[in-house]
MOPAC internal coordinates of N, CA, C and O (Angstrom, degrees):
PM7 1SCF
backbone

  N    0.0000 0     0.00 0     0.00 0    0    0    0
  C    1.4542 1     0.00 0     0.00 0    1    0    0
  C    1.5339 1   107.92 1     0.00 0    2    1    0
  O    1.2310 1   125.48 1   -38.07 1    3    2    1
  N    1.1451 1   107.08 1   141.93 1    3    2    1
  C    2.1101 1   114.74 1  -179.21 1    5    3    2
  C    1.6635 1    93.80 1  -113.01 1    6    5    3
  O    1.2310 1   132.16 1    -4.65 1    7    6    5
  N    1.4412 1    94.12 1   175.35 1    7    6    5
  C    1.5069 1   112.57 1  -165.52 1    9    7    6
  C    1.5779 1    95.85 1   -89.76 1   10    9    7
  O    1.2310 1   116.11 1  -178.55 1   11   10    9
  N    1.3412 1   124.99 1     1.45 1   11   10    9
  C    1.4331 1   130.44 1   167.97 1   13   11   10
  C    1.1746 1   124.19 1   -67.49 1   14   13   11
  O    1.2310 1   121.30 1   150.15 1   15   14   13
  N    1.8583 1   115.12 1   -29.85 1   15   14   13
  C    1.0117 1   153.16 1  -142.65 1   17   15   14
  C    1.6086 1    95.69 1  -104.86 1   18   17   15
  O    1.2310 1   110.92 1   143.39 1   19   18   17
  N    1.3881 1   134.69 1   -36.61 1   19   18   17
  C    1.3996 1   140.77 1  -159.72 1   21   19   18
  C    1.1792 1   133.33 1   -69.94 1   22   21   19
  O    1.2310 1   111.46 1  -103.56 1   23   22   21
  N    1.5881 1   133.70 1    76.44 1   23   22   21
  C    1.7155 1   107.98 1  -160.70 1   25   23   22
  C    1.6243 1   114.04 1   -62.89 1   26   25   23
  O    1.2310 1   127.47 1   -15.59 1   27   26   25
  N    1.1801 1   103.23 1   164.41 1   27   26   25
  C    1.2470 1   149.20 1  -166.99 1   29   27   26
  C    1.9795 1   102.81 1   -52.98 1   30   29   27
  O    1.2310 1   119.45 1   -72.23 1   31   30   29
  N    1.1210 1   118.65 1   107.77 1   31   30   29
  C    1.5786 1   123.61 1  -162.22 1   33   31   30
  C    1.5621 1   127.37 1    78.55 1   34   33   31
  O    1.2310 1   131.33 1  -161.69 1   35   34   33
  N    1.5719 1    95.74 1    18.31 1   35   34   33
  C    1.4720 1   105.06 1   170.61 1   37   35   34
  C    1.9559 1   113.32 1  -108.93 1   38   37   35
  O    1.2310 1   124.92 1   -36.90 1   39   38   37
  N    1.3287 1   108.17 1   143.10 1   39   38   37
  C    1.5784 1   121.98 1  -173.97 1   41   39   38
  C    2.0066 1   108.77 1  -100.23 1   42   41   39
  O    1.2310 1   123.13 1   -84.89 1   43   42   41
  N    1.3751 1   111.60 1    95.11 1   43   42   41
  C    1.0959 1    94.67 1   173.58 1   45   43   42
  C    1.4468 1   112.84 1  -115.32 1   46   45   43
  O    1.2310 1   120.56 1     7.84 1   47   46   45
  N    1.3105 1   116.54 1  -172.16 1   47   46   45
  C    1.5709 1   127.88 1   167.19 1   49   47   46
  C    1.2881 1   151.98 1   -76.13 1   50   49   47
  O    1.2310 1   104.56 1  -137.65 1   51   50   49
  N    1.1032 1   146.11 1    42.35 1   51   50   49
  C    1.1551 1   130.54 1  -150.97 1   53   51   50
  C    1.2312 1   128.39 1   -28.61 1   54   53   51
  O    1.2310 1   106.93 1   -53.43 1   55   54   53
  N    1.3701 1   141.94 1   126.57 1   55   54   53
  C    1.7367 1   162.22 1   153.07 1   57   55   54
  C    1.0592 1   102.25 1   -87.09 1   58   57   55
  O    1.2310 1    94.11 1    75.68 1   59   58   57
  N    1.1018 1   162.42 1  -104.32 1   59   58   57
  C    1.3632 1   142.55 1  -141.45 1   61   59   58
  C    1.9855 1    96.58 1  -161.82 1   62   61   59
  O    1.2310 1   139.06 1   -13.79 1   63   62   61
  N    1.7630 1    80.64 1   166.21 1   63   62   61
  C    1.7172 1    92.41 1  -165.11 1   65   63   62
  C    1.4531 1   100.10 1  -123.57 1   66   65   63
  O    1.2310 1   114.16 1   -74.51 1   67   66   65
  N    1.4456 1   128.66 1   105.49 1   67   66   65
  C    1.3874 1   149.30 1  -169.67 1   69   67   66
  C    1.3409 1    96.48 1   -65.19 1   70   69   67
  O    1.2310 1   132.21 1    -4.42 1   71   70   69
  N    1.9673 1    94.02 1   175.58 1   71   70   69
  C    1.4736 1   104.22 1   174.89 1   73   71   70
  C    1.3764 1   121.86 1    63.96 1   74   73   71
  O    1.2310 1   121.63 1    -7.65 1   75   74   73
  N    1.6016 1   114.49 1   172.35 1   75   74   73
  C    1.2653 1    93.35 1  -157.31 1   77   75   74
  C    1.7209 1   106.29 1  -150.84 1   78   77   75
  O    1.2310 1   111.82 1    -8.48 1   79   78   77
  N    1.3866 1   133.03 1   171.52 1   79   78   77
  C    1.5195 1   133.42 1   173.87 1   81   79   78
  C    1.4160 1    93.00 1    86.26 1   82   81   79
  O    1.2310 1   133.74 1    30.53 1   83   82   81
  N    1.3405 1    91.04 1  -149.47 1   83   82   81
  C    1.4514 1   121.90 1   176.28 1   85   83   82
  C    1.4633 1   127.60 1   -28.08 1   86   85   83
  O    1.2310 1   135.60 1   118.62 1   87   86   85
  N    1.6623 1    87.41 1   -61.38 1   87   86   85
  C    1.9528 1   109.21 1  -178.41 1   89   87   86
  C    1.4839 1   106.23 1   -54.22 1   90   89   87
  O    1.2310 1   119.79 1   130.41 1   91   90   89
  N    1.6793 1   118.00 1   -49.59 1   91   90   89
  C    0.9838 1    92.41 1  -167.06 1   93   91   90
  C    1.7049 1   116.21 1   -98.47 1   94   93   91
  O    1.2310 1   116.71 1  -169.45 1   95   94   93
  N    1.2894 1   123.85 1    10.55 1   95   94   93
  C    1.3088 1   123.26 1   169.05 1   97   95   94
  C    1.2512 1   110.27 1   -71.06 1   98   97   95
  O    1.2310 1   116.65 1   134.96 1   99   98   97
  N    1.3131 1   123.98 1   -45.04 1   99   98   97
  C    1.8195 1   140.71 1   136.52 1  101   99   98
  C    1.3110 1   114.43 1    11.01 1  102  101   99
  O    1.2310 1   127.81 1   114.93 1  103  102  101
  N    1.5438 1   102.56 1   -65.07 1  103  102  101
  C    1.5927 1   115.94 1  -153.35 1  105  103  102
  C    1.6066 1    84.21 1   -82.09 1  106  105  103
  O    1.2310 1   113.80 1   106.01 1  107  106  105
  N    1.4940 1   129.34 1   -73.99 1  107  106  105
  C    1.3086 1   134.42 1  -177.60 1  109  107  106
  C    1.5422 1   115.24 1   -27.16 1  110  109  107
  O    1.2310 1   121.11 1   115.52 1  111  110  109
  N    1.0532 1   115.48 1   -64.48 1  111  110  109
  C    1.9792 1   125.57 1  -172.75 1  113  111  110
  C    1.9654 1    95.13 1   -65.84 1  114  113  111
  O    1.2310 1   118.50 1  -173.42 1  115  114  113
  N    1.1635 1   120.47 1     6.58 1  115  114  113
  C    1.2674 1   119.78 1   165.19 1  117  115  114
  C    1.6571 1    99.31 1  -110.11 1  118  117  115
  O    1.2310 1   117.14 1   163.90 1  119  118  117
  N    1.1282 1   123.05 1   -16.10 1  119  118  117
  C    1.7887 1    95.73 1   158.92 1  121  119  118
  C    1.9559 1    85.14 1   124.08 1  122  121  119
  O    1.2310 1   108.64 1   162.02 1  123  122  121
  N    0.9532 1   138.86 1   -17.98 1  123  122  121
  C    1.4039 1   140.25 1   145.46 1  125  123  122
  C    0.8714 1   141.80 1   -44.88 1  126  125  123
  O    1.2310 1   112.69 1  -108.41 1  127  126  125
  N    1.5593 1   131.41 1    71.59 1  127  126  125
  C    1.6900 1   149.85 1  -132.70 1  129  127  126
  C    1.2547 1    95.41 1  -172.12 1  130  129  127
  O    1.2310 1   129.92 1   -42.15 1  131  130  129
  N    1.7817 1    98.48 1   137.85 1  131  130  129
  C    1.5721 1   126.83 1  -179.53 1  133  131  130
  C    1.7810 1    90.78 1   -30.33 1  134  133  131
  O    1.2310 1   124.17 1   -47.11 1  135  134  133
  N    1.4797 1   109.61 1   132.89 1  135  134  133
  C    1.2416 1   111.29 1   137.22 1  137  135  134
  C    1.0445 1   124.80 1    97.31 1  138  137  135
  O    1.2310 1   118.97 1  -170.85 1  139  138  137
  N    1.7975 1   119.57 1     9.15 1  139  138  137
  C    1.4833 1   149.96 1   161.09 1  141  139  138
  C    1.4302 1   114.84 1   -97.85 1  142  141  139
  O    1.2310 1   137.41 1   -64.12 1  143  142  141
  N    1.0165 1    83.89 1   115.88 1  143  142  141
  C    1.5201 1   109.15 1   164.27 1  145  143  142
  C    1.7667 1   114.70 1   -60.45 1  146  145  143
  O    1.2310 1   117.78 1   -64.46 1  147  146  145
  N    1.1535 1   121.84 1   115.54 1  147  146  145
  C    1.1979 1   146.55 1  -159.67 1  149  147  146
  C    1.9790 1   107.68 1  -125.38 1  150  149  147
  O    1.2310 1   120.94 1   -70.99 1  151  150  149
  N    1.4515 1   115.81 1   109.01 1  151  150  149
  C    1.0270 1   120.43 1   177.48 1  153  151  150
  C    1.7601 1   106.31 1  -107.19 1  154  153  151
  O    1.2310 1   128.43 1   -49.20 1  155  154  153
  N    1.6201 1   101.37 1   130.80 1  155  154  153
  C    1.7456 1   107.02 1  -167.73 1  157  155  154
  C    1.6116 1    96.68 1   -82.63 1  158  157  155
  O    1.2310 1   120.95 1   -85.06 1  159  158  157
  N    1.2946 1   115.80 1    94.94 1  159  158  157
  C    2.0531 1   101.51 1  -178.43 1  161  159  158
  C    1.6603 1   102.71 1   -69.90 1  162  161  159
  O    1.2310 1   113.06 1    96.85 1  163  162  161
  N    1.2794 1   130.72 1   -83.15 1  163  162  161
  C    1.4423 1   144.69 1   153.46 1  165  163  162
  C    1.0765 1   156.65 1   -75.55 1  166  165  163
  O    1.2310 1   110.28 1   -52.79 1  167  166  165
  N    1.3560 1   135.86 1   127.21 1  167  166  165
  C    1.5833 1   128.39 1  -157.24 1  169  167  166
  C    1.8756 1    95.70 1  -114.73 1  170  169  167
  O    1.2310 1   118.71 1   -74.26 1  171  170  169
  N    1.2251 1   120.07 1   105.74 1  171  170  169
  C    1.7151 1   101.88 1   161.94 1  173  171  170
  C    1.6510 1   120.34 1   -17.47 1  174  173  171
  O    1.2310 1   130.48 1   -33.43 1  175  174  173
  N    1.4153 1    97.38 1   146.57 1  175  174  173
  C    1.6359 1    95.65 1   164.65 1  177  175  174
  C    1.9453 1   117.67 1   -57.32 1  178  177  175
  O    1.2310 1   126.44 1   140.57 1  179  178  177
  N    1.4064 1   105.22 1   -39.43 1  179  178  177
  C    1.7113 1    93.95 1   171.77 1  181  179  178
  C    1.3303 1   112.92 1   -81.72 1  182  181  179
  O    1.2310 1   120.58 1   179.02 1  183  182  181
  N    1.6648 1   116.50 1    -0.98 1  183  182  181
  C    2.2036 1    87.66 1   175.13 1  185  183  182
  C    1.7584 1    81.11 1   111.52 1  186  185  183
  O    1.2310 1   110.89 1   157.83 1  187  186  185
  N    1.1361 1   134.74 1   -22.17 1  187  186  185
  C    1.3892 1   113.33 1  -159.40 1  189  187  186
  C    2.0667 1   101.75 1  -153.44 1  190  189  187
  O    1.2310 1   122.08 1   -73.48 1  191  190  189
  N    1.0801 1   113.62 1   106.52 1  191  190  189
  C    1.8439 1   143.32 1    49.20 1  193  191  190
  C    2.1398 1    89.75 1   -97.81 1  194  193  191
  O    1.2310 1   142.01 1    18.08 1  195  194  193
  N    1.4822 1    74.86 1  -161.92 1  195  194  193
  C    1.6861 1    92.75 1   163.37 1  197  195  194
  C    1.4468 1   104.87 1  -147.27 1  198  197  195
  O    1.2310 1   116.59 1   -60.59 1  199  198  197
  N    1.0234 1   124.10 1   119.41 1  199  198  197
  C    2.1401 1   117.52 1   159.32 1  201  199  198
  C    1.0947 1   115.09 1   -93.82 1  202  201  199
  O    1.2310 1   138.20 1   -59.25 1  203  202  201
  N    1.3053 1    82.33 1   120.75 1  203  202  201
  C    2.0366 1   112.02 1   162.44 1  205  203  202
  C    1.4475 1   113.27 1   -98.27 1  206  205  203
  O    1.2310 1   127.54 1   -17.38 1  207  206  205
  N    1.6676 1   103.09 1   162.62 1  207  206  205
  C    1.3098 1   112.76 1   159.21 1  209  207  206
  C    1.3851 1   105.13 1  -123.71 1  210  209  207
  O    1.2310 1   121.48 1   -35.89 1  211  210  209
  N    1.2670 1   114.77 1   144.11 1  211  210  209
  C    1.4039 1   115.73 1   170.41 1  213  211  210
  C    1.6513 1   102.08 1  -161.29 1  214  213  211
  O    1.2310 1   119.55 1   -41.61 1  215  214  213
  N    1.0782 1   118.47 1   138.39 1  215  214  213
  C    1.9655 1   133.12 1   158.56 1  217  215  214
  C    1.3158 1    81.37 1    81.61 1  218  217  215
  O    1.2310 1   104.42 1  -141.89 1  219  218  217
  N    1.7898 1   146.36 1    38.11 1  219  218  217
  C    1.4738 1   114.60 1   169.62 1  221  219  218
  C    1.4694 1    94.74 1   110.87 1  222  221  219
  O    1.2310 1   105.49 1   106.66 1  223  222  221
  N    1.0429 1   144.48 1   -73.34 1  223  222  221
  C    1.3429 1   146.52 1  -153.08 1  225  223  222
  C    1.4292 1   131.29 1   -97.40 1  226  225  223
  O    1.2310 1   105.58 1     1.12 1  227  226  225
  N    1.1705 1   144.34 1  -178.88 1  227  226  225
  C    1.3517 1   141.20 1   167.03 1  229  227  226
  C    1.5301 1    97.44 1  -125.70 1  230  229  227
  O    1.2310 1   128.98 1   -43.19 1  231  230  229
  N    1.5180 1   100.30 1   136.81 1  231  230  229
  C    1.6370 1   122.71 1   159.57 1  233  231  230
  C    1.4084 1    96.34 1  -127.47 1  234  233  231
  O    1.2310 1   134.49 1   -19.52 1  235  234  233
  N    1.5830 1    89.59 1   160.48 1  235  234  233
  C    1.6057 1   109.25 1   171.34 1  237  235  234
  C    1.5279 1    95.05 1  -132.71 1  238  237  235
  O    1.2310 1   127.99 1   -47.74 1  239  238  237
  N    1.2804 1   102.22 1   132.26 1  239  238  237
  C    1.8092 1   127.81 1  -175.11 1  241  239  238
  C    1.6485 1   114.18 1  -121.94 1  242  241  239
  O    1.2310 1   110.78 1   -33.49 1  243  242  241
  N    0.8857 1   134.94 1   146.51 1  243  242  241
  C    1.3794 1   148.25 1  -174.17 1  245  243  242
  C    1.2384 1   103.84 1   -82.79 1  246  245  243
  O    1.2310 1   118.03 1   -47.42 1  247  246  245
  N    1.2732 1   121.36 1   132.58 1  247  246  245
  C    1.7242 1   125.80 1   155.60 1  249  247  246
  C    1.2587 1   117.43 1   -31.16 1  250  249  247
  O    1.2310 1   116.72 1   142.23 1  251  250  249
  N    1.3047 1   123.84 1   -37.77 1  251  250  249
  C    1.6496 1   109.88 1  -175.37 1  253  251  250
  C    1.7669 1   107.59 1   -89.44 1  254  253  251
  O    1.2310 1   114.92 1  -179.57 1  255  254  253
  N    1.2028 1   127.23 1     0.43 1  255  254  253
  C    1.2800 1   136.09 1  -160.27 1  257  255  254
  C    1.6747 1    85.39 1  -100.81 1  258  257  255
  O    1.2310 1   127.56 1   122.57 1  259  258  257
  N    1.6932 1   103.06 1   -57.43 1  259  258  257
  C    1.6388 1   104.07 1  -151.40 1  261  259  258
  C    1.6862 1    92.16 1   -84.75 1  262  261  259
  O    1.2310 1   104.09 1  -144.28 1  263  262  261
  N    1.5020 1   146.93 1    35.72 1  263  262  261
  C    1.3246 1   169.05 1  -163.61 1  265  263  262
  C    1.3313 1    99.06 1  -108.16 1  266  265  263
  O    1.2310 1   121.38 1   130.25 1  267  266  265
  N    1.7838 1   114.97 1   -49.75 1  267  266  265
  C    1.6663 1   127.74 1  -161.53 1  269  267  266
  C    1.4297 1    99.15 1   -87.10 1  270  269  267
  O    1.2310 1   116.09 1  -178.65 1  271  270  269
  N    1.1746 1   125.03 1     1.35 1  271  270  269
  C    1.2006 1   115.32 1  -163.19 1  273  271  270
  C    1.9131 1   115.86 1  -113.98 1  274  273  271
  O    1.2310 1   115.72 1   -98.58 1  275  274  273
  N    1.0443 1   125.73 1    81.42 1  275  274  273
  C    0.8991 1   127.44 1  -179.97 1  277  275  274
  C    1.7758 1   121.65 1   -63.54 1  278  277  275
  O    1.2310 1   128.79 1   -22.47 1  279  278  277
  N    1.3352 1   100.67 1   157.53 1  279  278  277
  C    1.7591 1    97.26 1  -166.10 1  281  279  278
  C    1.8883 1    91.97 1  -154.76 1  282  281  279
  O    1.2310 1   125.96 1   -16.50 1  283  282  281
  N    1.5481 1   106.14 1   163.50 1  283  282  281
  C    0.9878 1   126.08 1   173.65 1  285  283  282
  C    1.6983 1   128.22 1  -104.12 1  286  285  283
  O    1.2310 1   120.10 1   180.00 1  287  286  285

């Protein structure tokens, strides 16, 4: 399951962050690393960004970003 996958007021885990180079050093230096707890606050009306909170803060990530991101 990916963090694409998560409805909306659910807290999951991060397991590991797919893909590779750039994109995914990307995803990491934004705070997306084994073993954070990641809360899904909002999904756009089309499905795409998504906002999370995780470590304190809110980001908003793209469907194809939050795809690499596997969770437990």
């Amino acid at each position: 399951m990916t963090l694409k996958d998560v409805k909306v007021g659910k807290t999951v885990t991060v397991s590991k962050v797919a893909g590779e180079g750039a994109v995914r050093r990307r995803i990491m230096d934004m705070g997306l690393t084994r073993g954070v707890e990641v809360y899904v606050r909002k999904v756009a009306p089309l499905g795409d960004p998504i906002e999370i909170n995780l470590r304190g803060y809110e980001l908003t990530i793209r469907k194809e970003d939050a795809a690499m991101v596997l969770i437990d």
